[in-house]
N, C-alpha and C positions, 0 to 999 in steps of 0.2 A: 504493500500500500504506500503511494505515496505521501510521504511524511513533508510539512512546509513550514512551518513553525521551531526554529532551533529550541532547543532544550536550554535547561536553564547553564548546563556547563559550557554551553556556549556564546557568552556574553560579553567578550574581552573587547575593551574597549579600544576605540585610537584615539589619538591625542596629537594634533598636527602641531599645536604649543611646545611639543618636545621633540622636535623634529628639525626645527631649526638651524641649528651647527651644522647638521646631516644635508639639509638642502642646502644651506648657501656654499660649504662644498663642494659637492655634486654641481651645484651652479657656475661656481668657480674655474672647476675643470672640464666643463664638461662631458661627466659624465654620464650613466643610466645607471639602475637599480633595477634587478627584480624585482624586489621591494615595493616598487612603486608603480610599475609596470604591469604586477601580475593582483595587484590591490592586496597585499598580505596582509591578513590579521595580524601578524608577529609585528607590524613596522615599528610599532612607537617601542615596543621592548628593546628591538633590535635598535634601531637608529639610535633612541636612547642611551645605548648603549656604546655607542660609535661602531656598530657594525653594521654591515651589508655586504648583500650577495652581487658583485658586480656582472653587468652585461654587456658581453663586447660585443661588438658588430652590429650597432643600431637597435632598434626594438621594433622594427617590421617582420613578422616570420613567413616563410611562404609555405604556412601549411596552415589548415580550418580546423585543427580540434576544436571541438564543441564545449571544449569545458576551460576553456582558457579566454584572457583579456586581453593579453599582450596583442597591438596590432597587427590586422592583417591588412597591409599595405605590400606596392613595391617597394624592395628593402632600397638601404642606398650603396654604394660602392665603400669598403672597409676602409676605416680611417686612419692612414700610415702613423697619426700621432697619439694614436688611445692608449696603446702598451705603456708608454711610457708616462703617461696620463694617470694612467688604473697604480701605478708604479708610483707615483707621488702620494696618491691619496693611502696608499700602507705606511708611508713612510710618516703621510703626516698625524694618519690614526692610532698607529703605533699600533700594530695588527701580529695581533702574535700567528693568526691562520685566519684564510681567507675564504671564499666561494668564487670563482669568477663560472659563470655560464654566457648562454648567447640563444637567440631565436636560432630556429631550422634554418642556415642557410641553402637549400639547395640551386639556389640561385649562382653558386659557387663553384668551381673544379673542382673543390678539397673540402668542400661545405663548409670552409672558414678554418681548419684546423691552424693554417699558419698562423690566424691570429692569436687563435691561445697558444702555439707554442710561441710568439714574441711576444706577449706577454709574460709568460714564465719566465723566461730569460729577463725580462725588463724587472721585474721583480725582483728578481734571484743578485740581479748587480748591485741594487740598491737595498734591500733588504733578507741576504742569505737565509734568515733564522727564521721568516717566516712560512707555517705551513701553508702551503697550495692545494685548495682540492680545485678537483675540475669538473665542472657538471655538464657532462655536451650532448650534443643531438647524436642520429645514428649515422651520420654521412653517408645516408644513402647504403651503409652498409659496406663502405670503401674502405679496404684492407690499410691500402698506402696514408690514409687520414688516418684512421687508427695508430698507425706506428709513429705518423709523426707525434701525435701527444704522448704517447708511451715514452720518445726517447725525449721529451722536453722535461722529464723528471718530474710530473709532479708528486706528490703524497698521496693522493687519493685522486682517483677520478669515477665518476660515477655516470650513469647512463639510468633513468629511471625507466620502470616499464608501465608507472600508471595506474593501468589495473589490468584484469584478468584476459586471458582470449576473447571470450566471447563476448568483449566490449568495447572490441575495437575498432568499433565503425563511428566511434567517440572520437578517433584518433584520426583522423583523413589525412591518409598518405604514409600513417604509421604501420607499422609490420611486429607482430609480437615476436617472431621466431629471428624478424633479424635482429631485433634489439638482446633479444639472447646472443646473438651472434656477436654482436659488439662487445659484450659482456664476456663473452669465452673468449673472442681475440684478445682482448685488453688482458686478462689472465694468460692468456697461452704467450704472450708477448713476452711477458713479464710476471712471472708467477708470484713474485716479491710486493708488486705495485697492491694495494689496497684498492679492493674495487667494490662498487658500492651500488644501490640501487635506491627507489622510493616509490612506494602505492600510494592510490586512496582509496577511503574507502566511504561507502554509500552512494557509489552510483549504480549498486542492480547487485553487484556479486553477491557469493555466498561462502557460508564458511569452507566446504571442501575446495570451492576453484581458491579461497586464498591460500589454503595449504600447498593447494598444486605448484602455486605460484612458488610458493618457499622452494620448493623440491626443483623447479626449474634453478632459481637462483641458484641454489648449493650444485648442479648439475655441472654448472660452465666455471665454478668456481666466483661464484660472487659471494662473500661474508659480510659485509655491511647493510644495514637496511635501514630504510626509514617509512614510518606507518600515520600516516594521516590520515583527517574526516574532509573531506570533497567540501567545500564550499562555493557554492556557484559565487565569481565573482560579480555578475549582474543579470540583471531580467533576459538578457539574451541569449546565454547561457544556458548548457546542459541543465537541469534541474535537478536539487538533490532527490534522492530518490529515498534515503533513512540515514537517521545519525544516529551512530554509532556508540553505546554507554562507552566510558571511560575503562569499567572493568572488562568490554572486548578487547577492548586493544591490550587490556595487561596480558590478558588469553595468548594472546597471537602473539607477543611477546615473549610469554614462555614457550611458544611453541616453536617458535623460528630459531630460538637459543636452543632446545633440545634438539632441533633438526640438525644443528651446528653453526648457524652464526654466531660470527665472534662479538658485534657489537649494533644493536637495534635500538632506536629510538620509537615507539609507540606510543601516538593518545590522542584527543581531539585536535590539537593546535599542534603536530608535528610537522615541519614541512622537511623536504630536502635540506634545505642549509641551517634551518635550525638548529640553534646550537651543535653546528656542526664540529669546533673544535673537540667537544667529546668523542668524536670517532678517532680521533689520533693522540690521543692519550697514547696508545701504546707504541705511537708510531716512533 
């Protein structure tokens, strides 16, 4: 049935008053934010906090999932000065780890991988100590994109798969089996590199396709996850279909830890970069 009305643990409020520092920054240098981009309920924690997940290559994506905000425009041609841009703004937040991702470029030969991996290097010059994860599309599925960000070193790079098979007509243009395939390359490349994934949850699944999901992950070698609740970011948008009590997500928490992941973040407000320097604790 569908459910339209969030629950009361779902109440988190934003607060643009605290966001301040965080924008005229971002203003400063021009840069993007998922953060802002993708309407995160996490913003005012996160910014608050002086972090964000940065976004290179413009905020145009050339793909229609139905459950996302980021726009869908023609993107624009990648901007030779961002790396070193996204590179200032660590320096000046004093970022002990980071998130950089990007919209789907397929508009791209390399679906943009060179820009993350000059970014990593622009990074790396200026502030060595800090963690890098990398959150990117599937290029298409392109072996030679893959390896470039493999050998750009970061910490972590992750590749999320969303949600289940059977719902990926949410995803226009996306492929559940290649995004495994991303997932096993980026392990098979580099069996050391920490690689990672992120769902959500309440758009239609059920509990057995999300355990299949687990068993896919641990398949190609993926040990990180992260478990979220779907929040349509507006009226035009997929619609949530149920949210999800707090004590599911502890479930599937313990379950993805007995299947064998090393490190899982679950619960209503979990996203991809949240509180992402937790996954490299051990790193």
């Amino acid at each position: 049935m569908l459910t339209t009305r969030r629950p009361e643990w779902l109440q988190k409020k934003v607060s643009p008053s605290l966001h301040l520092d965080m924008d005229r920054l971002l203003l400063d240098l021009n840069l993007h934010t998922v953060c802002r981009e993708a309407n995160c309920p996490n913003i005012t924690e996160c910014y608050g906090s002086n972090r964000a997940t940065f976004l290179i290559l413009g905020t145009a994506c050339t793909r229609l999932c139905s459950f996302c905000s980021v726009t869908k425009k023609e993107p624009l041609p990648p901007d030779p000065g961002e790396p070193e841009r996204v590179a200032e703004a660590i320096v000046r937040l004093r970022l002990a780890h980071l998130v950089i991702t990007s919209p789907t470029r397929d508009d791209l030969p390399d679906g943009g991988a060179d820009s993350f991996v000059r970014t990593v290097a622009a990074i790396r010059r200026v502030s060595p100590q800090t963690g890098i994860e990398l959150l990117i599309p599937d290029f298409l599925g392109d072996g030679e994109s893959i390896a470039k960000v493999v050998n750009a070193r970061p910490d972590i790079v992750g590749h999320n798969l969303e949600t289940v098979p059977r719902l990926y007509h949410i995803r226009q243009g996306a492929d559940y089996l290649r995004s495994l395939e991303v997932l096993r390359l980026l392990h098979e490349l580099d069996p050391e590199l920490k690689t990672k994934s992120g769902i959500m949850l309440g758009l239609g699944e059920t509990p057995d396709e999300v355990v299949n999901l687990f068993r896919d992950l641990m398949a190609v070698g993926c040990r990180y996850l992260s478990i979220g609740q779907y929040l349509a970011p507006g009226r035009k948008q997929y619609p949530v279909q149920s949210y999800i009590r707090p004590e599911l997500f502890t479930l599937y928490k313990e379950q993805a830890l007995a299947i064998g992941f090393q490190h899982v973040e679950s619960g209503p407000y979990v996203r991809s970069s949240f509180n992402a320097e937790r996954y490299s604790d051990d790193r």
